[in-house]
ChimeraX commands (.cxc) that place a marker at each C-alpha (Angstrom):
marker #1 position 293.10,-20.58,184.31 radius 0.5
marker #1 position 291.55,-21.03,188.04 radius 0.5
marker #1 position 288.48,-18.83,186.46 radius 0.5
marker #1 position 287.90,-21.46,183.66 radius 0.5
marker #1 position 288.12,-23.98,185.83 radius 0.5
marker #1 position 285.34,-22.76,187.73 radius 0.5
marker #1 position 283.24,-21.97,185.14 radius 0.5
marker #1 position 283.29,-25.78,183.55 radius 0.5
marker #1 position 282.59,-27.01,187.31 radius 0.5
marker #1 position 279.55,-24.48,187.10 radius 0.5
marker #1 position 278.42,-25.70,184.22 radius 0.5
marker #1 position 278.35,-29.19,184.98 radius 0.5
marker #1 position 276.81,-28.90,188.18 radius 0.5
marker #1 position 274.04,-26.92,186.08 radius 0.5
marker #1 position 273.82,-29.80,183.26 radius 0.5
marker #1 position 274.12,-33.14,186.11 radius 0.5
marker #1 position 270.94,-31.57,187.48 radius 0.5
marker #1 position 269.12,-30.97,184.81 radius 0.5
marker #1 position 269.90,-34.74,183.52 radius 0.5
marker #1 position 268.97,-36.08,187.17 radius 0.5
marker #1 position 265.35,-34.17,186.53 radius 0.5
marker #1 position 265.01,-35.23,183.61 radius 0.5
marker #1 position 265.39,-39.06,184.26 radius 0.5
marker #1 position 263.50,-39.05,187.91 radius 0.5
marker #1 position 260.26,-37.13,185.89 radius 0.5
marker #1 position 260.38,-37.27,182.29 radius 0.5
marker #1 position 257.90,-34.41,182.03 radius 0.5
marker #1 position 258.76,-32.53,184.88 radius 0.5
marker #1 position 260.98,-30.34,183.17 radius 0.5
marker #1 position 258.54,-29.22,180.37 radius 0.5
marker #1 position 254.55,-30.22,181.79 radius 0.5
marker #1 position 253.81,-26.83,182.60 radius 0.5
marker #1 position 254.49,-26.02,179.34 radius 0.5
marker #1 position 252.31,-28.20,177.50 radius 0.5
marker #1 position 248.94,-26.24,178.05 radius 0.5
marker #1 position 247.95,-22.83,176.70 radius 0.5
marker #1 position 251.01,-21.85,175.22 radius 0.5
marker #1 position 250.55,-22.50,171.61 radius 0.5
marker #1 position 249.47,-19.15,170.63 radius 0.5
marker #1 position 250.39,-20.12,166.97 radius 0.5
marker #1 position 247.03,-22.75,166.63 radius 0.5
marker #1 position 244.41,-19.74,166.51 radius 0.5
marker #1 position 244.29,-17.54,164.43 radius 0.5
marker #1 position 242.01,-14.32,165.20 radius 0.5
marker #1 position 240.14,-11.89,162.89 radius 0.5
marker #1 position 240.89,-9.50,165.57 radius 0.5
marker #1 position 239.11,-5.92,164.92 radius 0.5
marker #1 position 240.16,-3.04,166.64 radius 0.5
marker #1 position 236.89,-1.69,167.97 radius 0.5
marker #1 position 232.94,-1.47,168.50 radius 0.5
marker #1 position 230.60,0.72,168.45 radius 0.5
marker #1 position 228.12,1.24,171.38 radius 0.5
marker #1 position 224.48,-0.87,172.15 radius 0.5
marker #1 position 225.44,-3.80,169.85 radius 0.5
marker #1 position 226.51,-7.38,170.27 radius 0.5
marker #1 position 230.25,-8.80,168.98 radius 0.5
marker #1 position 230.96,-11.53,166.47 radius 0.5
marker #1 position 234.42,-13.05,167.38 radius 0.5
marker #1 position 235.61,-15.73,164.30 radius 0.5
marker #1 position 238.93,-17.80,164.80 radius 0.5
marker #1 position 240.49,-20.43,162.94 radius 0.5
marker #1 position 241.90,-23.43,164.80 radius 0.5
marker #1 position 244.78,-25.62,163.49 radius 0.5
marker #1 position 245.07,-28.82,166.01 radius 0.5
marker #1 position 245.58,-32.01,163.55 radius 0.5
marker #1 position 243.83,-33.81,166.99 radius 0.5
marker #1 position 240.73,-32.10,166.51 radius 0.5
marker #1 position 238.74,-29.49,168.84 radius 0.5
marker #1 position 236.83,-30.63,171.26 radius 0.5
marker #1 position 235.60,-27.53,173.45 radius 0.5
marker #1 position 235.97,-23.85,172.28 radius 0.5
marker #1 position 235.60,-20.55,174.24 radius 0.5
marker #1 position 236.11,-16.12,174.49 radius 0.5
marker #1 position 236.49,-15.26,177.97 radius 0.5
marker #1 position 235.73,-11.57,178.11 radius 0.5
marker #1 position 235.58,-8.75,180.20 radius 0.5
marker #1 position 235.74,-4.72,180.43 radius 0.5
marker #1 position 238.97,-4.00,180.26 radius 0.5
marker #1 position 239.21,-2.08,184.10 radius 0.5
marker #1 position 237.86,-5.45,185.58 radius 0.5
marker #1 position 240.92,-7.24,186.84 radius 0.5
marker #1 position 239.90,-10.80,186.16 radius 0.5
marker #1 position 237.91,-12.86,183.73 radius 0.5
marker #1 position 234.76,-14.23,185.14 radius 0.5
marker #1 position 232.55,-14.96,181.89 radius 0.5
marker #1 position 232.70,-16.75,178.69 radius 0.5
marker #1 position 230.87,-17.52,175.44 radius 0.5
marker #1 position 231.11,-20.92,174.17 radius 0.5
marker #1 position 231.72,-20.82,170.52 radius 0.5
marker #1 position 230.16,-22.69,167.81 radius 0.5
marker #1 position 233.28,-24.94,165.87 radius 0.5
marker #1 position 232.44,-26.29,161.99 radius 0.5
marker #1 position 235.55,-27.59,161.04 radius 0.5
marker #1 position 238.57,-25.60,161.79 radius 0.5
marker #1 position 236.50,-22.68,162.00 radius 0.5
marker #1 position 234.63,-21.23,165.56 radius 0.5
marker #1 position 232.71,-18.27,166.16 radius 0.5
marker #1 position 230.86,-16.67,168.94 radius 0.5
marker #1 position 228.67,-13.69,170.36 radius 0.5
marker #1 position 229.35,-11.35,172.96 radius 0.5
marker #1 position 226.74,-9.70,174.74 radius 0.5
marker #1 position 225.78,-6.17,173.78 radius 0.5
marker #1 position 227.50,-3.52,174.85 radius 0.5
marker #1 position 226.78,-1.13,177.92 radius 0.5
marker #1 position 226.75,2.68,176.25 radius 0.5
marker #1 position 229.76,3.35,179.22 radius 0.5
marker #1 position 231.94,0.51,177.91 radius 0.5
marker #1 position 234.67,2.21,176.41 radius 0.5
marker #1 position 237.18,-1.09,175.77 radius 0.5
marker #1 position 237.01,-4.98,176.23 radius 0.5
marker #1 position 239.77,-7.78,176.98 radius 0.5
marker #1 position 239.21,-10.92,175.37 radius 0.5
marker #1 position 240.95,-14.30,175.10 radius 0.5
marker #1 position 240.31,-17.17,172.95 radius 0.5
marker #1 position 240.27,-20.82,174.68 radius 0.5
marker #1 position 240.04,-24.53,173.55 radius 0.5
marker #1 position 240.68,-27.92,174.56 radius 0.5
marker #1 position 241.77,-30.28,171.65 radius 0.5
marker #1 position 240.23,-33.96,171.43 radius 0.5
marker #1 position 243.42,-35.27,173.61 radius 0.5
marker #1 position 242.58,-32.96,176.69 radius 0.5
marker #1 position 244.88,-30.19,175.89 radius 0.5
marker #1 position 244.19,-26.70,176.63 radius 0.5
marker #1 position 245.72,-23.73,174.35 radius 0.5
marker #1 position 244.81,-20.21,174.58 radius 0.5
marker #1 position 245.46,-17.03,171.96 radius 0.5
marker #1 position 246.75,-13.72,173.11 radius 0.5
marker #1 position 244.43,-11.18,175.25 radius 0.5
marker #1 position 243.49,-9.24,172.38 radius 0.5
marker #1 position 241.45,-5.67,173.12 radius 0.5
marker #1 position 238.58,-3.27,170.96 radius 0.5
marker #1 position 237.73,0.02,171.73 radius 0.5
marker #1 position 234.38,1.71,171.64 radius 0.5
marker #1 position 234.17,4.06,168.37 radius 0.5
marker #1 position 230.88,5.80,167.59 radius 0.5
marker #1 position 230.02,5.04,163.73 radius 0.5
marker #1 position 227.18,5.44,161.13 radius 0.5
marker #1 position 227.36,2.20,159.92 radius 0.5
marker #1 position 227.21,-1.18,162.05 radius 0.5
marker #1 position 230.58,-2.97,161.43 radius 0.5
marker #1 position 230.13,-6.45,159.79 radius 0.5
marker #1 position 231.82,-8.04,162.84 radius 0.5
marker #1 position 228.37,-6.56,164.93 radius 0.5
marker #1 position 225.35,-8.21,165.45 radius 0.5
marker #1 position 221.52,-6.77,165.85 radius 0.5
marker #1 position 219.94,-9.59,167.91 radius 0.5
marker #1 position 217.85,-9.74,170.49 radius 0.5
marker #1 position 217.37,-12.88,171.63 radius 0.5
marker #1 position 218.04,-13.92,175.02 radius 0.5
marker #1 position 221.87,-15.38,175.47 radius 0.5
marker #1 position 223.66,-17.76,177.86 radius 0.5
marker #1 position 227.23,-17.18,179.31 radius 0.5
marker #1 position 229.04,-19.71,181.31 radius 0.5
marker #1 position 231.78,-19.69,184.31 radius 0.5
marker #1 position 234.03,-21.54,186.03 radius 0.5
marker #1 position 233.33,-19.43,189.23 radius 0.5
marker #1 position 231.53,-22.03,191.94 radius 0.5
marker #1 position 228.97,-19.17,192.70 radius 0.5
marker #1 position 227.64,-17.56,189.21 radius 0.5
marker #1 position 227.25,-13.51,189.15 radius 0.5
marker #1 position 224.24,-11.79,188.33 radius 0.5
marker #1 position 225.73,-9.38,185.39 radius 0.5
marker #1 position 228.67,-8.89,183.38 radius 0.5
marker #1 position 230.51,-5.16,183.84 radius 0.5
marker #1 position 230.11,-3.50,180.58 radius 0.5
marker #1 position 227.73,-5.49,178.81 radius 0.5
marker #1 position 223.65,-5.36,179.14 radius 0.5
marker #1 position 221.46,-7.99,177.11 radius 0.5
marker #1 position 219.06,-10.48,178.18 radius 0.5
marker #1 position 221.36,-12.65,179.81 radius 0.5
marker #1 position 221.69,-16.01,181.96 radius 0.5
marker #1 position 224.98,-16.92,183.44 radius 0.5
marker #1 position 224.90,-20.74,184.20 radius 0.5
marker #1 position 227.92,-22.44,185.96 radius 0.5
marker #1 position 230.01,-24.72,183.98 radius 0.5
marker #1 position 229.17,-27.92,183.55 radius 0.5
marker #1 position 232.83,-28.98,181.31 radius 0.5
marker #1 position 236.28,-28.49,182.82 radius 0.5
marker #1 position 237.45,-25.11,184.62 radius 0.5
marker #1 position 239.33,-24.05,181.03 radius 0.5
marker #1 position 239.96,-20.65,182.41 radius 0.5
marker #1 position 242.47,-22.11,185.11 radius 0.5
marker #1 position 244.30,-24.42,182.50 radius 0.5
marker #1 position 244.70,-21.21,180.89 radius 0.5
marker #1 position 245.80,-19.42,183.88 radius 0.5
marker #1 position 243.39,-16.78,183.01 radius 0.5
marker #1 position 242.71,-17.04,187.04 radius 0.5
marker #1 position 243.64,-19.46,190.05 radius 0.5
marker #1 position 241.38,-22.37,191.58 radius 0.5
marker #1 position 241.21,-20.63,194.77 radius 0.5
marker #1 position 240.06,-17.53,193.42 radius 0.5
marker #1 position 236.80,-19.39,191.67 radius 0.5
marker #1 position 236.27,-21.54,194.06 radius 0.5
marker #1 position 237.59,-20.77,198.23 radius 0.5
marker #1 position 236.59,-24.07,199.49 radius 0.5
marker #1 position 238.73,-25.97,196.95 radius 0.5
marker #1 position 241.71,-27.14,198.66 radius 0.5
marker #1 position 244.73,-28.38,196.40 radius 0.5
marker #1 position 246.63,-31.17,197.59 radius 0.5
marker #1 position 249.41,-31.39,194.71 radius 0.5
marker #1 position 251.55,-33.45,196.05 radius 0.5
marker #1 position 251.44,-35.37,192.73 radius 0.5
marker #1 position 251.44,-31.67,190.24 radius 0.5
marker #1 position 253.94,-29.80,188.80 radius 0.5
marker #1 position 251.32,-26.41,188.85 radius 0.5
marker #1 position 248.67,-26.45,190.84 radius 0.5
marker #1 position 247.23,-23.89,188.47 radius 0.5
marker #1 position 247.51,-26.15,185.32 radius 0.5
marker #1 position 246.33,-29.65,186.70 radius 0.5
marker #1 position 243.68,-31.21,187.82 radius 0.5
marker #1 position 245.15,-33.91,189.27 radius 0.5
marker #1 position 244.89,-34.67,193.10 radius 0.5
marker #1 position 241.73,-32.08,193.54 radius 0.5
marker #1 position 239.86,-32.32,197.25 radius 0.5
marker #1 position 236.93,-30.66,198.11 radius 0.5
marker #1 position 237.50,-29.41,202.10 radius 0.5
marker #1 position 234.61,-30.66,204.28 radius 0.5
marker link #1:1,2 radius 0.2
marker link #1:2,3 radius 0.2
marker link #1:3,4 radius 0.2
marker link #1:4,5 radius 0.2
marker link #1:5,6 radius 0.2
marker link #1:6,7 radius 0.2
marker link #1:7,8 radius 0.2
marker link #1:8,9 radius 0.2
marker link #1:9,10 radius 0.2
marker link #1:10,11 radius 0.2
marker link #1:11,12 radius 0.2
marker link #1:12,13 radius 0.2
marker link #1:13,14 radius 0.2
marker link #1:14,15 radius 0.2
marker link #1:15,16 radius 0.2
marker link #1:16,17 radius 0.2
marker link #1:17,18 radius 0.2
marker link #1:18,19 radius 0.2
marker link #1:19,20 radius 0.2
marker link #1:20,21 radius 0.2
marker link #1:21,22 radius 0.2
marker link #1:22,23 radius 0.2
marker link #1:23,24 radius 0.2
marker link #1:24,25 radius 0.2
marker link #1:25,26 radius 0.2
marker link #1:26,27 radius 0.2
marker link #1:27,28 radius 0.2
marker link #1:28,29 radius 0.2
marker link #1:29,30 radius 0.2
marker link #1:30,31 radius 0.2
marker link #1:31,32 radius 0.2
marker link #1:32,33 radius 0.2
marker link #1:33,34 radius 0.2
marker link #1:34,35 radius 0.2
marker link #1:35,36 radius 0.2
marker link #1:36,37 radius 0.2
marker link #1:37,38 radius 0.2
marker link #1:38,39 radius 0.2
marker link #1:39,40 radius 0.2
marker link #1:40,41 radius 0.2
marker link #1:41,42 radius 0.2
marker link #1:42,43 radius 0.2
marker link #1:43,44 radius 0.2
marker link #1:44,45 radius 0.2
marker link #1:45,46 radius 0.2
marker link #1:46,47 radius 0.2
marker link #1:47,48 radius 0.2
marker link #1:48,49 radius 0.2
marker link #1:49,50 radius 0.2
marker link #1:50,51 radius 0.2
marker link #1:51,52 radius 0.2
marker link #1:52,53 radius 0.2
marker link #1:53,54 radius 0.2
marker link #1:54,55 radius 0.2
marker link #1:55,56 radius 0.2
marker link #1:56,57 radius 0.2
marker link #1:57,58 radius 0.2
marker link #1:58,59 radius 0.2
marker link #1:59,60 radius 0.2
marker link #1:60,61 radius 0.2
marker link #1:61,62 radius 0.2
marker link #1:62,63 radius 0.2
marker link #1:63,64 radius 0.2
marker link #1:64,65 radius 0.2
marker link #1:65,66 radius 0.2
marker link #1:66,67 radius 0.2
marker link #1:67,68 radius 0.2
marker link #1:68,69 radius 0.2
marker link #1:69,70 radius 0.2
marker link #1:70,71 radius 0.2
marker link #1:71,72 radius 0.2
marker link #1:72,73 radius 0.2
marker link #1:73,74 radius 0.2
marker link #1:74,75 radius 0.2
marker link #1:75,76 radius 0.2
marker link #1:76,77 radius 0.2
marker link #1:77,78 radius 0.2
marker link #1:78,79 radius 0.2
marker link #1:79,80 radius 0.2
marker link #1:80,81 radius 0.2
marker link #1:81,82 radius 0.2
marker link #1:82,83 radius 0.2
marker link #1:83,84 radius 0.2
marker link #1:84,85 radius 0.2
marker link #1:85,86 radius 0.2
marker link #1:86,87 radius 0.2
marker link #1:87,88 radius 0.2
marker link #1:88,89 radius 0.2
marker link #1:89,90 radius 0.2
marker link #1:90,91 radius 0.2
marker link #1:91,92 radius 0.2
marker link #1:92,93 radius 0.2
marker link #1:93,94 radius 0.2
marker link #1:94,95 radius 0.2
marker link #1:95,96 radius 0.2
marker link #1:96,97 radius 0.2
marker link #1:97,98 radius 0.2
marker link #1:98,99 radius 0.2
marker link #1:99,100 radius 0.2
marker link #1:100,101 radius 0.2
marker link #1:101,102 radius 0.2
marker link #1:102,103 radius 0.2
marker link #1:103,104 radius 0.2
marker link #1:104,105 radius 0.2
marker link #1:105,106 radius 0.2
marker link #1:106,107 radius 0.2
marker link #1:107,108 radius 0.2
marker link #1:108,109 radius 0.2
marker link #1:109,110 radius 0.2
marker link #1:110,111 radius 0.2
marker link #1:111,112 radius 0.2
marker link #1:112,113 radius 0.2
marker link #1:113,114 radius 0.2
marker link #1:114,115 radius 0.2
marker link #1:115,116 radius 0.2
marker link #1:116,117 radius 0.2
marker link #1:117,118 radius 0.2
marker link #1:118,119 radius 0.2
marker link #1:119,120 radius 0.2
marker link #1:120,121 radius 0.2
marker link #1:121,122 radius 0.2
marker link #1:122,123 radius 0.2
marker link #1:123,124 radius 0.2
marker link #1:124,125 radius 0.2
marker link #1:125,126 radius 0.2
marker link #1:126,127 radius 0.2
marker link #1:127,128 radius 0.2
marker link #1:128,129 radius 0.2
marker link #1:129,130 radius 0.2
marker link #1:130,131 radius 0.2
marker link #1:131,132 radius 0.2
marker link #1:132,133 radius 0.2
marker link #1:133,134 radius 0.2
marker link #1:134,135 radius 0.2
marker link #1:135,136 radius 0.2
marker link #1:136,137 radius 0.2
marker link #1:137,138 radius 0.2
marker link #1:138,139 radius 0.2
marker link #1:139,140 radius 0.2
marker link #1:140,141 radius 0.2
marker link #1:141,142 radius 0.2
marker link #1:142,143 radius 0.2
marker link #1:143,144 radius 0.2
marker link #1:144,145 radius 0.2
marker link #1:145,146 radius 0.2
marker link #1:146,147 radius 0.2
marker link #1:147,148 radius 0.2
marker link #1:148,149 radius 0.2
marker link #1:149,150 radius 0.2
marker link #1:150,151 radius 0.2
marker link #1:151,152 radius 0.2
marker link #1:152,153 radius 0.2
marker link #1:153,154 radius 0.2
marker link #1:154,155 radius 0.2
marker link #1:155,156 radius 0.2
marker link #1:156,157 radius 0.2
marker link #1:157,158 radius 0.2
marker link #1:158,159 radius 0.2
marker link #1:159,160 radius 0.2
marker link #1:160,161 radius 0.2
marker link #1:161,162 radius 0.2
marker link #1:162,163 radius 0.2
marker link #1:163,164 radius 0.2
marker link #1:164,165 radius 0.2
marker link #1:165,166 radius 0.2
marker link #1:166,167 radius 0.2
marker link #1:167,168 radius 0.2
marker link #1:168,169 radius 0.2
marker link #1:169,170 radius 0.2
marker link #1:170,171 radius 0.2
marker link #1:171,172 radius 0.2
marker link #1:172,173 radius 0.2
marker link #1:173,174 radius 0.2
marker link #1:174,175 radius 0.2
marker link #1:175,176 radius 0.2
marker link #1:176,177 radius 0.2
marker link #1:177,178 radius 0.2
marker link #1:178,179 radius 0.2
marker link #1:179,180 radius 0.2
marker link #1:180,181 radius 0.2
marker link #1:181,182 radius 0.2
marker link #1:182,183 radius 0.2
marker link #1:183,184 radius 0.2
marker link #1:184,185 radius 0.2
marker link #1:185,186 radius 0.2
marker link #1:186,187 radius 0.2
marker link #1:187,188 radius 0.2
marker link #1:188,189 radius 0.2
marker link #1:189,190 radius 0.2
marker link #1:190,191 radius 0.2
marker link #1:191,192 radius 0.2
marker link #1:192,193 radius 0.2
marker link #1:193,194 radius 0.2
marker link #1:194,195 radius 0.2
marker link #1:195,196 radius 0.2
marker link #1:196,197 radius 0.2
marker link #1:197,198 radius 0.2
marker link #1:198,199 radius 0.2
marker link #1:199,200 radius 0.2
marker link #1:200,201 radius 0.2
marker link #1:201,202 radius 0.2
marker link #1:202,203 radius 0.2
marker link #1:203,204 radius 0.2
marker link #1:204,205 radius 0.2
marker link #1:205,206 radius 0.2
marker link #1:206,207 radius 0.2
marker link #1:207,208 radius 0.2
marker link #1:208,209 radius 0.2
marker link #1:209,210 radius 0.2
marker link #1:210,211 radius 0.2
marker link #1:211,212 radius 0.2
marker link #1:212,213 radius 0.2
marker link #1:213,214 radius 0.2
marker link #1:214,215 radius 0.2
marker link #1:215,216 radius 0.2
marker link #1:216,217 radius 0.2
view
């Protein structure tokens, strides 16, 4: 009897907190949820590999009712710990597609994630999916043979010279649009930018808002 007893005390210590939270900050509980989670929204013609010297088509299907406003693949080789790079897609409809950069002959597998922002500011992001290096006869249809040059983007403050794994005629440009990549939590502010110093004294995640930003002097 004593042990039930404590167990209903328990649990209504456990469920008068949770209702106190809930009516100080209606969104506390469940904010950091409500970017980049939705994994269900894109849909991915994902293909298992590539074959050597030749750029990537990556095609997704969107399904936000609120409409997309920004689309992106952040990629990398798959030994480089964090994303630094992405392509911006091209969105007609529901429907977005992109190029990567042609592939380095010692790229042997790439790490990619898809990345939007719906017309009502909210970011979503797919599952890291993966493609291995496969030598073939015949160019896959999800391959490309151009040539012409091609411009990646970051969210870094300082934008790298080259991408691991990938050689083309590239630019890199910084980003001019939101840091998506963090919404994402594909990466921290601090790590893309050092002299960014958070003061979230109005966030839930530091890492998911951009609320209360200041730039150190």
């Amino acid at each position: 009897m004593k042990s039930i007893i404590l167990i209903w005390i328990a649990f209504a210590t456990i469920l008068n907190a949770l209702t106190i939270g809930s009516i100080e900050s209606p969104k506390s509980f469940f904010s950091i949820f409500e970017s980049a989670i939705d994994t269900n929204k894109i849909t991915i013609e994902n293909h298992k590999y590539f074959t050597k010297g030749f750029r990537i088509i990556i095609d997704t299907s969107i399904n936000d009712n609120v409409g997309i406003y920004e689309a992106r693949v952040y990629f990398k080789h798959s030994l480089v710990q964090n994303y630094q790079v992405y392509s911006p897609m091209t969105c007609m409809g529901n429907r977005c597609s992109t190029e990567l950069p042609l592939t380095d002959l010692n790229l042997r597998e790439l790490s990619y994630v898809v990345v939007y922002q719906n017309s009502a500011g909210k970011v979503y992001k797919s599952n890291e999916y993966t493609m291995q290096k496969r030598d073939l006869l015949e160019l896959p249809s999800w391959q490309s043979l151009r040539k012409n040059s091609i411009e990646l983007y970051t969210d870094y403050a300082k934008p790298m010279q080259s991408v691991r794994g990938f050689k083309d005629n590239i630019s890199i440009k910084k980003s001019s649009g939101d840091a998506l990549g963090v919404s994402a939590k594909l990466y921290s502010i601090e790590l893309i930018n050092p002299e960014i110093e958070i003061d979230c004294s109005m966030c839930i995640d530091k890492n998911t808002s951009n609320n209360a930003l200041k730039v150190k002097k």
